[in-house]
N, CA and C atoms as an extended XYZ file, in Angstrom:
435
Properties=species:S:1:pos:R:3:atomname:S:1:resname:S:1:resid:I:1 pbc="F F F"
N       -14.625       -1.031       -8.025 N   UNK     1
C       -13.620       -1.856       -7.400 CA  UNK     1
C       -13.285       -1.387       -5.993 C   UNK     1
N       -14.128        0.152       -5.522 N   UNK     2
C       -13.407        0.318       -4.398 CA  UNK     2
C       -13.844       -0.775       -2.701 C   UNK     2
N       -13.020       -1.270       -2.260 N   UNK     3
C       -13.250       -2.214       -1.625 CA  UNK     3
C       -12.608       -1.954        0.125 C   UNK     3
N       -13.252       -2.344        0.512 N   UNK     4
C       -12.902       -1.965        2.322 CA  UNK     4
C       -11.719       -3.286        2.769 C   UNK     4
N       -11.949       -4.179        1.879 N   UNK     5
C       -11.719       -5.513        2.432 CA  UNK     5
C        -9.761       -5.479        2.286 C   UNK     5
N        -9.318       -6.602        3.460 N   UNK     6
C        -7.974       -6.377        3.311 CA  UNK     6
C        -7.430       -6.998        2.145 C   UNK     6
N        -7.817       -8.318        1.865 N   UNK     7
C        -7.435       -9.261        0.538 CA  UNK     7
C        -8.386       -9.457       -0.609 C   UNK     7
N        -8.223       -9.729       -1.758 N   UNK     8
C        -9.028      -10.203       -2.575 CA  UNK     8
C        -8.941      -11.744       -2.263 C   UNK     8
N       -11.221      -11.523       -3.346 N   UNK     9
C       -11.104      -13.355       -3.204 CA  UNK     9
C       -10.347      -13.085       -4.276 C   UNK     9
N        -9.833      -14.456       -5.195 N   UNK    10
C        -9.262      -15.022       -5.831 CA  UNK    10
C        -9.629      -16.420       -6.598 C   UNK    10
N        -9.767      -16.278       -7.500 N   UNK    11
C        -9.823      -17.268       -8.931 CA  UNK    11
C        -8.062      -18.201       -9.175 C   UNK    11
N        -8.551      -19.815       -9.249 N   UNK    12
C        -7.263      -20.011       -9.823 CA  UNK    12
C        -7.438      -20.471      -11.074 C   UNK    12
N        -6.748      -20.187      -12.113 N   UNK    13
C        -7.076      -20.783      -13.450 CA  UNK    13
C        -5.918      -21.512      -14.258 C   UNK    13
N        -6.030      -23.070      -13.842 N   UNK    14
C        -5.127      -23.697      -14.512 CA  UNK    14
C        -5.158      -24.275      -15.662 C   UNK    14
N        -3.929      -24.225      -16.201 N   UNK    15
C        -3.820      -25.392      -17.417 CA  UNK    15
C        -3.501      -26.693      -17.154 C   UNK    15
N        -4.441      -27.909      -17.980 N   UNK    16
C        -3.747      -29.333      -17.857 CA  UNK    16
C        -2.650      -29.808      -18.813 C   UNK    16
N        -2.401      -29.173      -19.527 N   UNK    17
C        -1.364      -29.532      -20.530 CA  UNK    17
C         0.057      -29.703      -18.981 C   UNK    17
N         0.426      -30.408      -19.527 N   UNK    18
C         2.139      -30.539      -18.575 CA  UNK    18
C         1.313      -30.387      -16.857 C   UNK    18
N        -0.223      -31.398      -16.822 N   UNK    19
C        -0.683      -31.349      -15.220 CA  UNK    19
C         0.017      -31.978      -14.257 C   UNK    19
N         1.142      -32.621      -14.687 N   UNK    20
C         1.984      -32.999      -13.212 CA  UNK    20
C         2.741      -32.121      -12.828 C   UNK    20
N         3.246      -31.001      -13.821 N   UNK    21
C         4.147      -29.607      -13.210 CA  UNK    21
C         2.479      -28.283      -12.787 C   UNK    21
N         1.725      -28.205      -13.703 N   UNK    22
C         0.589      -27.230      -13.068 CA  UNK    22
C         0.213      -27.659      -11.650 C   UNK    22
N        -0.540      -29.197      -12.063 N   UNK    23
C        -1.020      -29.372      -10.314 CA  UNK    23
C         0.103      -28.720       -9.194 C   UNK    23
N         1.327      -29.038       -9.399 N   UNK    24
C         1.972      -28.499       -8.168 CA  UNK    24
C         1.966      -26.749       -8.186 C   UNK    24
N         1.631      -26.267       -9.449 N   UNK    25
C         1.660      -25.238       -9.006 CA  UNK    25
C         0.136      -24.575       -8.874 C   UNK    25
N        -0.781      -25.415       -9.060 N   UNK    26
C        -1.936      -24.985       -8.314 CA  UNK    26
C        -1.820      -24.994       -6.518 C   UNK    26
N        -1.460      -25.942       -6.283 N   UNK    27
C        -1.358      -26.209       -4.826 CA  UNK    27
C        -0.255      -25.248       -4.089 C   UNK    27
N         0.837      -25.031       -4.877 N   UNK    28
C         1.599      -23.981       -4.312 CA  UNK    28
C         0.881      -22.229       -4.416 C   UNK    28
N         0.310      -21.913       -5.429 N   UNK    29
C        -0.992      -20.802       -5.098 CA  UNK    29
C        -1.630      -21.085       -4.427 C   UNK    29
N        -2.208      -21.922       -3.805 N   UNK    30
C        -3.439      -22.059       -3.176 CA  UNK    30
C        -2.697      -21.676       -1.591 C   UNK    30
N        -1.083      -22.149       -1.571 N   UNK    31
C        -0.627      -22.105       -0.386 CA  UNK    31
C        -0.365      -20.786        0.288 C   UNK    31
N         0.228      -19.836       -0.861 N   UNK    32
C         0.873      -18.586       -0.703 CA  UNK    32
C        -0.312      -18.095       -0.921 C   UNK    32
N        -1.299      -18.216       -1.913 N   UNK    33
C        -2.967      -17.178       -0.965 CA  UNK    33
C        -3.066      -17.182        0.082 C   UNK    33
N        -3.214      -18.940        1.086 N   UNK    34
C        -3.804      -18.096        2.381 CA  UNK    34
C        -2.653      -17.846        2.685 C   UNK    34
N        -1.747      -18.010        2.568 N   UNK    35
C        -0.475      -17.068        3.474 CA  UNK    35
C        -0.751      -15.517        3.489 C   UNK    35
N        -1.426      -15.229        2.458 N   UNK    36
C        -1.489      -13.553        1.955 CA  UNK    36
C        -2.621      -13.275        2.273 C   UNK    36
N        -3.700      -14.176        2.979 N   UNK    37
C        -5.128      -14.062        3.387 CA  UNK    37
C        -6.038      -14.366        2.218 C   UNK    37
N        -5.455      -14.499        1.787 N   UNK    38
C        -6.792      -14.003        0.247 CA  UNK    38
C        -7.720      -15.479        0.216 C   UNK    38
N        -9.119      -15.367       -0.171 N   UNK    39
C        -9.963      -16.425       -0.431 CA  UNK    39
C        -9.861      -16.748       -1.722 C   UNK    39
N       -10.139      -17.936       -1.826 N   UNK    40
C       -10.264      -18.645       -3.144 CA  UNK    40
C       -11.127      -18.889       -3.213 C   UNK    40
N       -11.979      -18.321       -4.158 N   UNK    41
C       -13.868      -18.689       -4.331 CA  UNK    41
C       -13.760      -19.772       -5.822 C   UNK    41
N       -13.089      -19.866       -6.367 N   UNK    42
C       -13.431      -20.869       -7.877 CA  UNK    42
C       -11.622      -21.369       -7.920 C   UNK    42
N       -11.663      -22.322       -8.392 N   UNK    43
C       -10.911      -23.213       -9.045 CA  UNK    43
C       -11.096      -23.569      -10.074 C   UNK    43
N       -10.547      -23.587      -10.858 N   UNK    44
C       -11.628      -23.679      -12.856 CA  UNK    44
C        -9.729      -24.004      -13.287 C   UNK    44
N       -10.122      -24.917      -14.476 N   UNK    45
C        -9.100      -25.582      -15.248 CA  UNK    45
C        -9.587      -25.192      -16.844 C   UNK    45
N        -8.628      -25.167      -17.775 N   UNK    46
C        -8.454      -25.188      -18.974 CA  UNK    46
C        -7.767      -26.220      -19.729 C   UNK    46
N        -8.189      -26.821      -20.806 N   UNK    47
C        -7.403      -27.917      -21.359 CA  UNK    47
C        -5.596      -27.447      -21.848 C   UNK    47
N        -5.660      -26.310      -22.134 N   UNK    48
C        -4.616      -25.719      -21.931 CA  UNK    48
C        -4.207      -24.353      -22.149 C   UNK    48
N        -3.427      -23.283      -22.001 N   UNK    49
C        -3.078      -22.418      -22.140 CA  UNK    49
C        -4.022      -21.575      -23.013 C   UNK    49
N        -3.484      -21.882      -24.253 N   UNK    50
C        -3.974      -21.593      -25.573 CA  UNK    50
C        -6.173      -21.114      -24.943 C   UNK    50
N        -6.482      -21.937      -24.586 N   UNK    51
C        -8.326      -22.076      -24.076 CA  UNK    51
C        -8.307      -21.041      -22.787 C   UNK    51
N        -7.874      -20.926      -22.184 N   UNK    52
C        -7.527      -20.137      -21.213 CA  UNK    52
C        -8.595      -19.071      -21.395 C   UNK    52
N        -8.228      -18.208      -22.015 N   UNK    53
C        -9.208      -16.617      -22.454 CA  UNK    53
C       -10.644      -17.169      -22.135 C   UNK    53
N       -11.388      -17.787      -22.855 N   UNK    54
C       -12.732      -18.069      -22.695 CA  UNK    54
C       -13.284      -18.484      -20.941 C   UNK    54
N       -12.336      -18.673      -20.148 N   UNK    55
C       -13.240      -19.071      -18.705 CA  UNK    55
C       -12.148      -18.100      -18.200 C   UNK    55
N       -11.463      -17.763      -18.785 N   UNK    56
C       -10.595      -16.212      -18.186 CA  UNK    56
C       -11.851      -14.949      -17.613 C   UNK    56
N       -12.381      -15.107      -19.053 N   UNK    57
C       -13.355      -13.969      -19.319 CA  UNK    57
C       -14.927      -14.345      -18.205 C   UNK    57
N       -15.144      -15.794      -18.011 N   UNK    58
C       -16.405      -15.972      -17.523 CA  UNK    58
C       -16.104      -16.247      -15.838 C   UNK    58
N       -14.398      -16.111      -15.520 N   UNK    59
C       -14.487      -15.953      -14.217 CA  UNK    59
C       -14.494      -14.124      -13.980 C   UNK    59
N       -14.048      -13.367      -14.600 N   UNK    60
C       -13.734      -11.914      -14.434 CA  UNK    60
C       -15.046      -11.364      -14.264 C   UNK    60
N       -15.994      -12.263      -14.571 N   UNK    61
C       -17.418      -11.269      -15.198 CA  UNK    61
C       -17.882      -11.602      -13.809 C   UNK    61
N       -17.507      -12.457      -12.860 N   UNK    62
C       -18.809      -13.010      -11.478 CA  UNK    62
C       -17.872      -11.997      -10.836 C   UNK    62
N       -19.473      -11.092       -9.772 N   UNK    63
C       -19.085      -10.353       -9.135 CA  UNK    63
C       -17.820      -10.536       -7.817 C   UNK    63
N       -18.142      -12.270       -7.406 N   UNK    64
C       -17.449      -12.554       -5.681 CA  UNK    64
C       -16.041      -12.766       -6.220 C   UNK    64
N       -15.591      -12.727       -7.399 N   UNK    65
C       -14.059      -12.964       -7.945 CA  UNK    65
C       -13.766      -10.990       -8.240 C   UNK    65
N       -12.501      -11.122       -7.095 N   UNK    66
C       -11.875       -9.899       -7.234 CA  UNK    66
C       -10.526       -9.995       -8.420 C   UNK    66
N        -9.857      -10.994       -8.492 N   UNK    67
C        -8.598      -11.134       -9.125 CA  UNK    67
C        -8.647      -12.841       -9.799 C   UNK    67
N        -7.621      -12.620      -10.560 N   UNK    68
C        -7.786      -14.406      -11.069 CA  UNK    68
C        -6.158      -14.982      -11.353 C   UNK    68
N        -5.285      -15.554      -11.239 N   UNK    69
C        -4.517      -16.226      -10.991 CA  UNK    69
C        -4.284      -17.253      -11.824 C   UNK    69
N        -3.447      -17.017      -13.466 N   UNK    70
C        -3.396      -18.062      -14.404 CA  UNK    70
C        -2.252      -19.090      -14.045 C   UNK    70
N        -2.133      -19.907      -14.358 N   UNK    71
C        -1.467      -21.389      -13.962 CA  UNK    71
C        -1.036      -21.949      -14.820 C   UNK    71
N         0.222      -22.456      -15.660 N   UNK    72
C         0.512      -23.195      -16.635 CA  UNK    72
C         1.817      -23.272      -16.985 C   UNK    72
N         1.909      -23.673      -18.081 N   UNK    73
C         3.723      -23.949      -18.613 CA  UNK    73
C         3.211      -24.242      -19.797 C   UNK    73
N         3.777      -23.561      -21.086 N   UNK    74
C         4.021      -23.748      -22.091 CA  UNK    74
C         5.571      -23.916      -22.597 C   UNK    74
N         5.966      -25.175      -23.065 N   UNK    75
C         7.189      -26.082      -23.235 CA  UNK    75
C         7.324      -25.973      -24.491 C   UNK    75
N         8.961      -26.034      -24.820 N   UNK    76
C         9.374      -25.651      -26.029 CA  UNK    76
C         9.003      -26.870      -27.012 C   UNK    76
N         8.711      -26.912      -27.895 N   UNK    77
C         8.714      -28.349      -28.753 CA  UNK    77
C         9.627      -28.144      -30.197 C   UNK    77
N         9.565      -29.036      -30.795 N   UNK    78
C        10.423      -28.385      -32.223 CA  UNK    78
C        10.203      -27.718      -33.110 C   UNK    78
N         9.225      -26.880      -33.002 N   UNK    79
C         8.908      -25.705      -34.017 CA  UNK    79
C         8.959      -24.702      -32.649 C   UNK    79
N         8.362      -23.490      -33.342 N   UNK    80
C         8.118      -22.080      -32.675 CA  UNK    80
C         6.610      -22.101      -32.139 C   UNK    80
N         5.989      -23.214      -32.375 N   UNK    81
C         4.348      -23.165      -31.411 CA  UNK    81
C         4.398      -22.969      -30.518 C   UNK    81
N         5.222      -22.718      -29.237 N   UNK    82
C         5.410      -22.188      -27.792 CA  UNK    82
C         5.128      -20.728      -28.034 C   UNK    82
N         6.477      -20.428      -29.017 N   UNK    83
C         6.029      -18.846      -29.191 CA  UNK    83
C         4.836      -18.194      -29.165 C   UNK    83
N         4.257      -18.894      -30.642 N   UNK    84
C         2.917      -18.420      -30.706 CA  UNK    84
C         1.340      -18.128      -29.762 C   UNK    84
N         1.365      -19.587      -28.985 N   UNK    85
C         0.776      -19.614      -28.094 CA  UNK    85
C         1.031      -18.485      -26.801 C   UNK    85
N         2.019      -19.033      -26.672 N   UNK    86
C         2.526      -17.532      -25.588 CA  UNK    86
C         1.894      -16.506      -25.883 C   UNK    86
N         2.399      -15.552      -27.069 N   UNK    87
C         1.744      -14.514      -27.400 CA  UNK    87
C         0.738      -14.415      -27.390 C   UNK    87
N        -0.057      -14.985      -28.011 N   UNK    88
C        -1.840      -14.925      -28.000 CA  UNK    88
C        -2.446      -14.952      -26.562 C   UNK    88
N        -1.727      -15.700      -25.780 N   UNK    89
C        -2.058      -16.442      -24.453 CA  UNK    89
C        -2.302      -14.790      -23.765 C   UNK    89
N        -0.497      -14.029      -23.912 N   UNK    90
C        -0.818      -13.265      -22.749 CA  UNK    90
C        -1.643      -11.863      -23.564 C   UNK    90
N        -1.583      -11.756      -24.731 N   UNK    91
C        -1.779      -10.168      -25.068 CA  UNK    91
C        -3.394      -10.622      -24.687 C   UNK    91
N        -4.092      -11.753      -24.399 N   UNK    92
C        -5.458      -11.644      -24.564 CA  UNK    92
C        -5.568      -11.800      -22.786 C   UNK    92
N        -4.948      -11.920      -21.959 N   UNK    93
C        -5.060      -12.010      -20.328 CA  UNK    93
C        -5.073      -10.465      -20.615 C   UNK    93
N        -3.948       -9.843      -21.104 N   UNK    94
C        -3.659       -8.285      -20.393 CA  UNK    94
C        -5.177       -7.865      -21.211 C   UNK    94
N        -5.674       -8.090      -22.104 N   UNK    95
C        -6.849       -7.245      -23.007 CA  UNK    95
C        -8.316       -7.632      -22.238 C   UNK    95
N        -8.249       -8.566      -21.471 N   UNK    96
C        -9.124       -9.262      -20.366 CA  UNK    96
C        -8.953       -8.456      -19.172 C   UNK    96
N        -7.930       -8.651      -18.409 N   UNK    97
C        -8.031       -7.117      -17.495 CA  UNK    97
C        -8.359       -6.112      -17.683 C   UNK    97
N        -7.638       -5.459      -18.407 N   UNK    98
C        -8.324       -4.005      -18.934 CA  UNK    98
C        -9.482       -3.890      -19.353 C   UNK    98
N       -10.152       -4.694      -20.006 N   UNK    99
C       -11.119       -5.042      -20.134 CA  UNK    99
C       -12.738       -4.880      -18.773 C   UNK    99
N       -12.093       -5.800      -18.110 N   UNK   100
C       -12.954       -6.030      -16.792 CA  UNK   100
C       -12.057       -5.108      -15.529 C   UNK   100
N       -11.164       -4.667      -15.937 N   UNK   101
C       -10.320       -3.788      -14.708 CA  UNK   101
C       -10.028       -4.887      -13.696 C   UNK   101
N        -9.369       -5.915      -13.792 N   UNK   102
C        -9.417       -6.376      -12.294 CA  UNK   102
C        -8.299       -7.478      -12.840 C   UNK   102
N        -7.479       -7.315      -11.873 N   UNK   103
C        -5.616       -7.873      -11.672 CA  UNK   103
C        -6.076       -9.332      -12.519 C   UNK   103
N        -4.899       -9.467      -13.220 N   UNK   104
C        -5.025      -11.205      -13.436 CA  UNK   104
C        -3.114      -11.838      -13.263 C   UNK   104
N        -3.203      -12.161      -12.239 N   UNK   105
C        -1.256      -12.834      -12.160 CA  UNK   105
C        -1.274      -13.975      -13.506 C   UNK   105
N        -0.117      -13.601      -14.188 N   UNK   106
C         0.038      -14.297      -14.871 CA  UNK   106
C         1.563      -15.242      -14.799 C   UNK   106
N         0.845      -16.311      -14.077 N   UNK   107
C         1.942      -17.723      -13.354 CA  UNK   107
C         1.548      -18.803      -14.670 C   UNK   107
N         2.309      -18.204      -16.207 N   UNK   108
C         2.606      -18.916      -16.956 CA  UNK   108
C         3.874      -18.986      -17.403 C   UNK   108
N         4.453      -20.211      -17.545 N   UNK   109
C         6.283      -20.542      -18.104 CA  UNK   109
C         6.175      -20.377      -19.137 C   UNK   109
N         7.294      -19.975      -19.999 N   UNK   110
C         7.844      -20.057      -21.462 CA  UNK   110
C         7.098      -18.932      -21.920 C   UNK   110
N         7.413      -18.932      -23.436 N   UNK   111
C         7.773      -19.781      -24.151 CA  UNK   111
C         9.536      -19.881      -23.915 C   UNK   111
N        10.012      -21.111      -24.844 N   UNK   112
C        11.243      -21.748      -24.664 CA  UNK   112
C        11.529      -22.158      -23.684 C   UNK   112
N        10.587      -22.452      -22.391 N   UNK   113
C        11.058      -23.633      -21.452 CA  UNK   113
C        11.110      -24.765      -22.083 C   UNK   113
N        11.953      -25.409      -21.319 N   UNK   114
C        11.931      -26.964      -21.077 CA  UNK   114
C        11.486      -27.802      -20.023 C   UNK   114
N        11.582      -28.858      -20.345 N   UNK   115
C        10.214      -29.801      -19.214 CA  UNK   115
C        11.173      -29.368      -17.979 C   UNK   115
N        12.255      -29.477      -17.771 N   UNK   116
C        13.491      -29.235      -16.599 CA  UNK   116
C        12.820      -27.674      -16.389 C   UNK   116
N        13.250      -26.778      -17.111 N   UNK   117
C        13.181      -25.560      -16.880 CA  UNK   117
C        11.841      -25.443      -16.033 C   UNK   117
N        10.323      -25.675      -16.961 N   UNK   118
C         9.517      -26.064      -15.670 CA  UNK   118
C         9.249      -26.428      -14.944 C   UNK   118
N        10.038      -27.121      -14.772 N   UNK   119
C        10.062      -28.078      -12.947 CA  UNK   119
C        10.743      -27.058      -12.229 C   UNK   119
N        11.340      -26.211      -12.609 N   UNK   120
C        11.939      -25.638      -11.905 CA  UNK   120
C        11.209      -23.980      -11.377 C   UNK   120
N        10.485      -23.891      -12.271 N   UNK   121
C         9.584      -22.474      -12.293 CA  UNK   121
C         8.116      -22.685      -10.834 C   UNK   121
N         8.067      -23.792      -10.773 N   UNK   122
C         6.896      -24.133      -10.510 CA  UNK   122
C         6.890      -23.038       -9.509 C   UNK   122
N         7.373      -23.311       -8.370 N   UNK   123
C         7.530      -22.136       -6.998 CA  UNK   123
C         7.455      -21.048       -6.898 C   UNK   123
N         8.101      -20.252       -8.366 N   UNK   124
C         8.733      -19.161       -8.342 CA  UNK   124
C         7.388      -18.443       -9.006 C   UNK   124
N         6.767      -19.160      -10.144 N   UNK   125
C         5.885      -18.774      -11.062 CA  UNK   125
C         4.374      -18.570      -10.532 C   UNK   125
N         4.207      -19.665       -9.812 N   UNK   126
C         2.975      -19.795       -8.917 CA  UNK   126
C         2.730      -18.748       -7.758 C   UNK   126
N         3.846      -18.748       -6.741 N   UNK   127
C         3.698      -17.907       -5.786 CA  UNK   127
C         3.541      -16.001       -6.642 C   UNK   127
N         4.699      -15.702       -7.192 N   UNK   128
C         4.888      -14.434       -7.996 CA  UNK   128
C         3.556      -13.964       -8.650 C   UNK   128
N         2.501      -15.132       -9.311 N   UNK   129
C         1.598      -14.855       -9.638 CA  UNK   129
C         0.511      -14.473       -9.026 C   UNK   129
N         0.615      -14.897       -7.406 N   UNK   130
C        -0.546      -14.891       -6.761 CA  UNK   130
C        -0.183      -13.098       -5.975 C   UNK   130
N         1.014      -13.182       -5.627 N   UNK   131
C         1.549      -11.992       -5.179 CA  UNK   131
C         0.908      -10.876       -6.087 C   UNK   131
N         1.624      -10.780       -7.395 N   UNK   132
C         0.910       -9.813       -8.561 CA  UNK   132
C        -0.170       -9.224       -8.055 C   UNK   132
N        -0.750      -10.130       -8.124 N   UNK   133
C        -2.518      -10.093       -8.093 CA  UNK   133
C        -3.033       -9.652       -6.989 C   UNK   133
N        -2.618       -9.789       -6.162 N   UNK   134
C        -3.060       -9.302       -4.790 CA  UNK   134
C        -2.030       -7.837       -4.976 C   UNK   134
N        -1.298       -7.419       -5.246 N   UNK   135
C        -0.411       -6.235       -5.132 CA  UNK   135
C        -1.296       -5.003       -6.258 C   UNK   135
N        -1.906       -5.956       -7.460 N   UNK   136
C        -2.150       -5.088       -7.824 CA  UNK   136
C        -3.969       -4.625       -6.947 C   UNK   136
N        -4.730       -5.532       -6.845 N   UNK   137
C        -5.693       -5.310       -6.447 CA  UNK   137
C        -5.663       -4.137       -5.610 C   UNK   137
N        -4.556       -3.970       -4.291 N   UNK   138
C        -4.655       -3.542       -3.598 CA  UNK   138
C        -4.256       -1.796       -3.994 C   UNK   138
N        -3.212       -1.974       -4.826 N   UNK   139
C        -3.341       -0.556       -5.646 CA  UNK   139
C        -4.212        0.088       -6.682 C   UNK   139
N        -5.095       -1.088       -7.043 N   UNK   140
C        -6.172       -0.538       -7.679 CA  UNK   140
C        -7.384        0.045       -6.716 C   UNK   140
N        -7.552       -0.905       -5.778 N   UNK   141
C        -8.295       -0.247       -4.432 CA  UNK   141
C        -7.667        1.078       -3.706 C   UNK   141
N        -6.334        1.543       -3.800 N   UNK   142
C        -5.748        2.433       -3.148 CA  UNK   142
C        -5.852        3.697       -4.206 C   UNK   142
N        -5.810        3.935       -5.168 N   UNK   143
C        -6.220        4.895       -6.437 CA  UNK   143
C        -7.529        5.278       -6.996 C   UNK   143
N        -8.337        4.195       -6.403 N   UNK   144
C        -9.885        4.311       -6.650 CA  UNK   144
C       -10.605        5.306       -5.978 C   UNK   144
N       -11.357        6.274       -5.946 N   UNK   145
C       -11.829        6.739       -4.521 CA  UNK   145
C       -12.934        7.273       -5.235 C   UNK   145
């Protein structure tokens, strides 16, 4: 991982479930990358959250992707299936990094949002995620030697 370069490229990986709140927060990552310099070499979608892991794993593995940048909202419904999903969602992102060593921001809502609550995350969740990722890259490049 040790790298000369100032930014990582960058992977965005969205969910379409709830795609009128993701799309905006694809486009709001895409904004605050180049603000932060970073390239975006792939754009890749998931049907939703839950599917995520499987093109998680097949963007981490290409060498020109330094970091990857998850995208989504999982919304409360009337059971505890937010919960569940959640959980699975992230313990298998963090077991995917460690895995492949290399940052993954995780700019996913809930569980127990609401459709409001995610409208409201979009900004906060998207940008924070892309930040992550680039913060950690750069301390993984700074510890490497």
């Amino acid at each position: 991982m040790t790298n000369k370069k100032e930014s990582p490229k960058i992977a965005l990986l969205t969910s379409q479930v709830n795609y009128d709140h993701t799309y905006l927060m694809e486009m709001r990552a895409a904004e605050h990358a180049e603000f932060l310099g970073c390239e975006i070499v792939e754009k890749a979608y998931a049907p939703g959250a839950y599917d995520m892991p499987i093109i998680l794993k097949t963007l981490l593995q290409r060498e020109d992707i330094d970091a990857v940048v998850t995208l989504g909202t999982i919304v409360k419904g009337e059971t505890d299936h937010d919960k569940l999903i959640a959980n699975q969602v992230a313990r298998k992102i963090t077991d995917l990094s460690l895995e492949f060593n290399k940052p993954i921001g995780l700019g996913i809502s809930g569980p127990g949002v609401s459709m409001m609550g995610s409208k409201a995350r979009i900004d906060k969740f998207a940008t924070s995620a892309v930040t992550s990722a680039v913060k950690m890259w750069k301390e993984l490049n700074r510890i490497q030697k």
